[in-house]
OpenMM code with the backbone's topology and positions (N, CA, C; nanometers):
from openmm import Vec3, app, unit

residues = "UNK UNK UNK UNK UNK UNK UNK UNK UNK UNK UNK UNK UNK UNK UNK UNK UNK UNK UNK UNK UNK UNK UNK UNK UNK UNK UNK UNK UNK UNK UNK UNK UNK UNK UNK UNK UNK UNK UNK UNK UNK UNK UNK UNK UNK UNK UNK UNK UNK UNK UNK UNK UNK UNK UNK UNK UNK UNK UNK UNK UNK UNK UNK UNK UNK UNK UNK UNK UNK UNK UNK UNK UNK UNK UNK UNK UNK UNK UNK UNK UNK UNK UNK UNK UNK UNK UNK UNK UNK UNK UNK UNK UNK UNK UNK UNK UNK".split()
positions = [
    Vec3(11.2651, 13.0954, 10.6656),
    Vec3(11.3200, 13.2134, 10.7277),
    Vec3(11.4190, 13.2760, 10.6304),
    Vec3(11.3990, 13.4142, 10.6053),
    Vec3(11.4867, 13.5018, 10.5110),
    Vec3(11.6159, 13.5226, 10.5782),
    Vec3(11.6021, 13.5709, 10.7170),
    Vec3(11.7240, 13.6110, 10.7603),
    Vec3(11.6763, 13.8055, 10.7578),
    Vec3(11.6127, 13.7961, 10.6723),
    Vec3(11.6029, 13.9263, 10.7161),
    Vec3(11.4992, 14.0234, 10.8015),
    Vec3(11.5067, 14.1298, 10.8579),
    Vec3(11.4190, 14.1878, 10.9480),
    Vec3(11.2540, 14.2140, 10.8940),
    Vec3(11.1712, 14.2082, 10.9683),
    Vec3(11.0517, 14.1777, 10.9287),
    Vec3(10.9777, 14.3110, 11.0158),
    Vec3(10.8850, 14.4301, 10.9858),
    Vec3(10.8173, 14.4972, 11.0878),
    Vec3(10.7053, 14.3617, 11.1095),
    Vec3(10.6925, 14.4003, 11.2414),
    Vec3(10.5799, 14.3074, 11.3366),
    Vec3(10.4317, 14.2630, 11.2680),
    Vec3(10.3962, 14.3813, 11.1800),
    Vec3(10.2667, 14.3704, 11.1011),
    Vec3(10.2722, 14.2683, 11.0117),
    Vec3(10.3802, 14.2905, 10.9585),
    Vec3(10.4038, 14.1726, 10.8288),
    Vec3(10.4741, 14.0460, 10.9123),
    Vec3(10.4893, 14.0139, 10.9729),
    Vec3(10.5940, 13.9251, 11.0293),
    Vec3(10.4736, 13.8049, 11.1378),
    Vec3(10.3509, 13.9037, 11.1631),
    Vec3(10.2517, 13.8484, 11.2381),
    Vec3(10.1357, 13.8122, 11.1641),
    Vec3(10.1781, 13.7974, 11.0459),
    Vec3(10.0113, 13.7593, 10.9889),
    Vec3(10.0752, 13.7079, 10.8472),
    Vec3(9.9733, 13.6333, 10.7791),
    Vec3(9.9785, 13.5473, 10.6765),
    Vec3(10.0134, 13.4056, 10.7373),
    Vec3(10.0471, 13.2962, 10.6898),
    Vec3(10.1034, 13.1608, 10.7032),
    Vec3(10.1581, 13.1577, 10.8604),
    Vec3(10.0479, 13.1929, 10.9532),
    Vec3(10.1886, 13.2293, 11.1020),
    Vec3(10.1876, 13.0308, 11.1607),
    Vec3(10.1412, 12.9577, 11.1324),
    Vec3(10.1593, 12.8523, 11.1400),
    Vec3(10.2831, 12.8272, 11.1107),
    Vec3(10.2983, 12.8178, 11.0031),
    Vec3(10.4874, 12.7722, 10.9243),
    Vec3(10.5458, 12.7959, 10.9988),
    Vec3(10.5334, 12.9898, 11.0155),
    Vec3(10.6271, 13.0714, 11.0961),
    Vec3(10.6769, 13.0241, 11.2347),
    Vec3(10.5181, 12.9352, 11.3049),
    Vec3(10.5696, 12.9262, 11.4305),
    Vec3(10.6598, 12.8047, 11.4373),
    Vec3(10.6237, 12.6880, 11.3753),
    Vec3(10.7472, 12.6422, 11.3182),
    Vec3(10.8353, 12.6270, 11.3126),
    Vec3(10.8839, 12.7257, 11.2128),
    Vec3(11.0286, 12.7738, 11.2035),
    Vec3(11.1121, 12.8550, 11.3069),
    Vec3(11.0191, 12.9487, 11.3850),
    Vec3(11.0085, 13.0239, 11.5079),
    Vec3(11.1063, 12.8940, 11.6331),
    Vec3(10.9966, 12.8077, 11.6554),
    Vec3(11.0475, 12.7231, 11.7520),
    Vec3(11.1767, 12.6697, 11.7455),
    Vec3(11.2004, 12.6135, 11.5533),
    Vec3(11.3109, 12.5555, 11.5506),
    Vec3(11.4709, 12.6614, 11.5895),
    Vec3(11.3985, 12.7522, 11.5498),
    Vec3(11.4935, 12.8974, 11.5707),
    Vec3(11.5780, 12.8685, 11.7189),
    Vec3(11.4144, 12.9104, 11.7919),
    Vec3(11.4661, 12.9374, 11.9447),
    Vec3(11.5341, 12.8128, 11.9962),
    Vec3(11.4515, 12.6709, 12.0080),
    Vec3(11.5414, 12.5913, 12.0076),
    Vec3(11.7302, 12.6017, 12.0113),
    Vec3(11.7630, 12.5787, 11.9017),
    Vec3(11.9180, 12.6347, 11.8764),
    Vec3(11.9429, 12.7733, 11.9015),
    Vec3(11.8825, 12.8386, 11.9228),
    Vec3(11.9385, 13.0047, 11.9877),
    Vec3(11.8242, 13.0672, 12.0750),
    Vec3(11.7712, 13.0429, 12.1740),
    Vec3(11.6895, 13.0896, 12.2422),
    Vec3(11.6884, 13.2624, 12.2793),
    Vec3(11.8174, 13.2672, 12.3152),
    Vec3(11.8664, 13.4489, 12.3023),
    Vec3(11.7450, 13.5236, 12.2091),
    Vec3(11.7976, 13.4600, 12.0619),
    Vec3(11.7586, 13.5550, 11.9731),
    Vec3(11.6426, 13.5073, 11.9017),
    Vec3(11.5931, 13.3731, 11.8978),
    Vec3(11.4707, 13.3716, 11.9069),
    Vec3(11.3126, 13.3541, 11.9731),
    Vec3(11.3770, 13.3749, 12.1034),
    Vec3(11.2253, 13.3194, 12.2501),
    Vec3(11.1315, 13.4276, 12.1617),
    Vec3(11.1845, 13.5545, 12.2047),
    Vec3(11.0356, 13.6691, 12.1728),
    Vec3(10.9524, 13.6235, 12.0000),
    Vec3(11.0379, 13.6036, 11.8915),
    Vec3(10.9465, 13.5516, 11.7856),
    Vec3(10.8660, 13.4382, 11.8236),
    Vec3(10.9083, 13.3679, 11.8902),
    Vec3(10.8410, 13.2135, 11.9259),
    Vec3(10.6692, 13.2731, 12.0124),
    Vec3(10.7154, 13.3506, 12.1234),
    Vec3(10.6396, 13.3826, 12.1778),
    Vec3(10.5542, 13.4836, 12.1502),
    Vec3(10.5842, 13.6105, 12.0347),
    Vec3(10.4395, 13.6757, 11.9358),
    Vec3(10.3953, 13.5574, 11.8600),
    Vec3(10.4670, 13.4801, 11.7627),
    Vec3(10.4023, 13.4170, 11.6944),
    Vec3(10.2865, 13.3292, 11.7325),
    Vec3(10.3351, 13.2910, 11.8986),
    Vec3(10.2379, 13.1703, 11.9645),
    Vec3(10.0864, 13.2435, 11.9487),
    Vec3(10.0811, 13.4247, 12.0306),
    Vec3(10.0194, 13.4333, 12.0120),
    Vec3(9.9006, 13.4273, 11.9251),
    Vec3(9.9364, 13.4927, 11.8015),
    Vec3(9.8463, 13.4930, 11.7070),
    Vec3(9.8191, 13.3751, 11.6003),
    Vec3(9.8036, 13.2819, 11.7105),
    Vec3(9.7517, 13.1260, 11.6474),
    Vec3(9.6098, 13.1360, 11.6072),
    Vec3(9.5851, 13.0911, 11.5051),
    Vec3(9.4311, 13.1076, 11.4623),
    Vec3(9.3954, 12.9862, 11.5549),
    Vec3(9.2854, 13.0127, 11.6454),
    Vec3(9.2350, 12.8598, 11.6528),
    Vec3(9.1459, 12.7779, 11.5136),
    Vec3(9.1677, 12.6726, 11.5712),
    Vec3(9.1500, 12.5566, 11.4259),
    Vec3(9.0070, 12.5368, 11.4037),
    Vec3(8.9518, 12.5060, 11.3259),
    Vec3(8.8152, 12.5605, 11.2892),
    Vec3(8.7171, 12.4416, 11.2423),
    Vec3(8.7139, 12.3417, 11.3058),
    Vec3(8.6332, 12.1838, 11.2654),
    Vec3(8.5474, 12.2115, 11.1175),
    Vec3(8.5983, 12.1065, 11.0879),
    Vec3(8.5904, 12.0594, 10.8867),
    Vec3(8.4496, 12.0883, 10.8778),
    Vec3(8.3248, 12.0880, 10.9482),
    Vec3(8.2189, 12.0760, 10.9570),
    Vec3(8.1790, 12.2068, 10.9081),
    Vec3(8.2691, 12.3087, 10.9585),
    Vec3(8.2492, 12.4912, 10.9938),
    Vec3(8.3215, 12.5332, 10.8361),
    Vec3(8.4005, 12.4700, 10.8079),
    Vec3(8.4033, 12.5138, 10.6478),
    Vec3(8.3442, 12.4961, 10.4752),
    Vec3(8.3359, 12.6166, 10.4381),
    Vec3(8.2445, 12.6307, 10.3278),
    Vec3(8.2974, 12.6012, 10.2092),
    Vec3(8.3404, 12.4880, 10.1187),
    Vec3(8.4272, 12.5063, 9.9987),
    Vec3(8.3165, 12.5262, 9.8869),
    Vec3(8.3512, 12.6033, 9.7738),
    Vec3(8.2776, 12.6179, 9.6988),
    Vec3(8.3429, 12.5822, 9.5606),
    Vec3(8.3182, 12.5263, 9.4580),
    Vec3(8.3496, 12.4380, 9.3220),
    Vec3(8.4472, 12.5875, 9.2556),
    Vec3(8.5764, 12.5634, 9.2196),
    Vec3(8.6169, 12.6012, 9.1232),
    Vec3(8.6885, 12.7070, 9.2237),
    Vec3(8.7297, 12.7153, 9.3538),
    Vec3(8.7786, 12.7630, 9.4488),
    Vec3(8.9317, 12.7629, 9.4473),
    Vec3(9.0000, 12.8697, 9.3899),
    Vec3(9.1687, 12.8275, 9.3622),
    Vec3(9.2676, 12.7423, 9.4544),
    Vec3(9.1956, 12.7468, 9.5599),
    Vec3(9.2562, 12.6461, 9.6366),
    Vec3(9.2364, 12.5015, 9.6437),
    Vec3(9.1404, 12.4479, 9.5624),
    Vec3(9.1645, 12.2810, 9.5595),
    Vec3(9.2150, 12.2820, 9.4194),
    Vec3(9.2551, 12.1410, 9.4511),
    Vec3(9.3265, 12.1047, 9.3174),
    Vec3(9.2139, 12.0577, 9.2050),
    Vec3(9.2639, 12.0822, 9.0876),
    Vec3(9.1501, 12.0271, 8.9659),
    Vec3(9.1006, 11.9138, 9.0019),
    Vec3(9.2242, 11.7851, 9.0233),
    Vec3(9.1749, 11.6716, 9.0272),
    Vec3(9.0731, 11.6082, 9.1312),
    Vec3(9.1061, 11.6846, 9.2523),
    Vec3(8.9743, 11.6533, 9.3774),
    Vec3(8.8072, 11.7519, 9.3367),
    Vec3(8.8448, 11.8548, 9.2538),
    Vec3(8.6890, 11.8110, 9.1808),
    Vec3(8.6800, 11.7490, 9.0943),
    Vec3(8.7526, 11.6674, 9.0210),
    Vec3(8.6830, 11.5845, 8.9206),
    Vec3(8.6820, 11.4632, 8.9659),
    Vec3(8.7518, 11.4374, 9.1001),
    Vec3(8.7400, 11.2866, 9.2032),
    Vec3(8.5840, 11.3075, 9.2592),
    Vec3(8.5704, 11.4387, 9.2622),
    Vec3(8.4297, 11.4633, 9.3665),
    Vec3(8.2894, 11.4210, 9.2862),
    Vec3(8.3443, 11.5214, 9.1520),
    Vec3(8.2281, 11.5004, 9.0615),
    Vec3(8.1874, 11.3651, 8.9892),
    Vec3(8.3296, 11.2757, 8.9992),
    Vec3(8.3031, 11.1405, 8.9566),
    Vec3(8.2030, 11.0717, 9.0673),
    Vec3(8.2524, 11.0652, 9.1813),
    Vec3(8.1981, 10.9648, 9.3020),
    Vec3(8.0420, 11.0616, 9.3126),
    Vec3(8.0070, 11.1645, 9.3052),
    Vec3(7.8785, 11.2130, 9.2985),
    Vec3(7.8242, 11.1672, 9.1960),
    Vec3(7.8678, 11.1425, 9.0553),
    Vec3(7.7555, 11.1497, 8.9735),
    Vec3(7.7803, 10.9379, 8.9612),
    Vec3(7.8672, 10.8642, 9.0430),
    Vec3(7.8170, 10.7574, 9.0496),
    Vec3(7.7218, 10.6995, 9.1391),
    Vec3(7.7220, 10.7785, 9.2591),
    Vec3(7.6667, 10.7579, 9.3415),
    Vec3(7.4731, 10.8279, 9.2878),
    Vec3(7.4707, 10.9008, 9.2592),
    Vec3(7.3369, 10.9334, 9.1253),
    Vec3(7.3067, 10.7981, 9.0730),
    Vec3(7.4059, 10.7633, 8.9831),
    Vec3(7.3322, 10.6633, 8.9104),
    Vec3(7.2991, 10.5160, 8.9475),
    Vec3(7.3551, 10.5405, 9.0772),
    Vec3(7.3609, 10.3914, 9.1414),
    Vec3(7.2245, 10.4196, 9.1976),
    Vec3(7.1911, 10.5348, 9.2844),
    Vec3(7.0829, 10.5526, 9.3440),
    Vec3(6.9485, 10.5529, 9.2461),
    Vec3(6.9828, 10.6123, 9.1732),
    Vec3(6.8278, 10.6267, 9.0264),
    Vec3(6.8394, 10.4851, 8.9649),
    Vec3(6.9176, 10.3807, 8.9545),
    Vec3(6.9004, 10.1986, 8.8992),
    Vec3(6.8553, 10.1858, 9.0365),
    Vec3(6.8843, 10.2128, 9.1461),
    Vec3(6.8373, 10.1118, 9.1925),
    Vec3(6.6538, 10.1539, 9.2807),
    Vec3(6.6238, 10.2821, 9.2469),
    Vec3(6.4852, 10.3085, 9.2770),
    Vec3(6.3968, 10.3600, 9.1139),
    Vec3(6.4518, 10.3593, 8.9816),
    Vec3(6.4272, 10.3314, 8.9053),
    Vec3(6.3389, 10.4855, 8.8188),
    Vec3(6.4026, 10.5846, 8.8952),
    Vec3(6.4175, 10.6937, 8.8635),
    Vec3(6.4925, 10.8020, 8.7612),
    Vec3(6.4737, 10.8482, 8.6776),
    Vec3(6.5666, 10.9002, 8.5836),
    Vec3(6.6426, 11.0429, 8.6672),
    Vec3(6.7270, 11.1036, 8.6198),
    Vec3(6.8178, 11.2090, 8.7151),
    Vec3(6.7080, 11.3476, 8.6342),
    Vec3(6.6576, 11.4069, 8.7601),
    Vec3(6.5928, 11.5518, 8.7071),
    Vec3(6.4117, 11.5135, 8.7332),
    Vec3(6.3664, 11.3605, 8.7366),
    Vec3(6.2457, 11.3588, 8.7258),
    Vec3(6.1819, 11.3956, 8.8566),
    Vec3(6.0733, 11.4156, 8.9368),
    Vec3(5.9958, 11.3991, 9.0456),
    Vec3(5.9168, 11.3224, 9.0916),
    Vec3(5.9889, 11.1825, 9.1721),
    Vec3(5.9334, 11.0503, 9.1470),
    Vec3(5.7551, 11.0702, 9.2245),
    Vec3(5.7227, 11.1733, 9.2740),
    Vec3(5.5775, 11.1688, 9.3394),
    Vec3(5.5190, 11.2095, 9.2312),
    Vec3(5.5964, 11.2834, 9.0990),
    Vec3(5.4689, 11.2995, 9.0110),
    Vec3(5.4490, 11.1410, 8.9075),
    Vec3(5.5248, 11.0435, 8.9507),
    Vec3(5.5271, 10.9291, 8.7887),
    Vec3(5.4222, 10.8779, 8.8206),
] * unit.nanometer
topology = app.Topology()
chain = topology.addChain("A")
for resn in residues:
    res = topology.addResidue(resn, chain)
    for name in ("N", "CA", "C"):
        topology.addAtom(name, app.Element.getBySymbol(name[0]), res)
């Protein structure tokens, strides 16, 4: 929280999670002057969106370097564990050998 005045547009969108947050802890200790932020912010809760329903795509500024190169390690072991142990090379088409 800045402390300073916010129009409603900007004040209701981006990170409103944090906000509500900070919102609650607000009203909490001063209810006066913060119930109504507590209560726009409640509104515009994104509902939460099951891990299943999201799309990440490689090289996405939001993960960190190292969880793709954790990803790309455990994928390309899990490759080679699978091709030793059905005796397949990576790229071939085992119905044509």
């Amino acid at each position: 929280m800045t402390g300073e005045w916010e129009p409603a547009d900007k004040y209701l969108t981006g990170d409103v999670r944090t906000k509500l947050k900070q919102a609650e802890a607000a009203a909490a200790a001063r209810p006066k002057d913060f119930k109504g932020n507590y209560d726009d912010l409640k509104v515009v809760q994104p509902a939460d969106i099951p891990a299943g329903q999201i799309a990440v795509h490689m090289g996405a500024p939001w993960i960190p370097e190292s969880d793709v190169n954790d990803f790309v390690v455990d994928l390309w072991t899990l490759i080679k564990t699978r091709n030793k142990n059905t005796d397949t090379a990576i790229g071939t088409n085992p119905i044509r050998q």
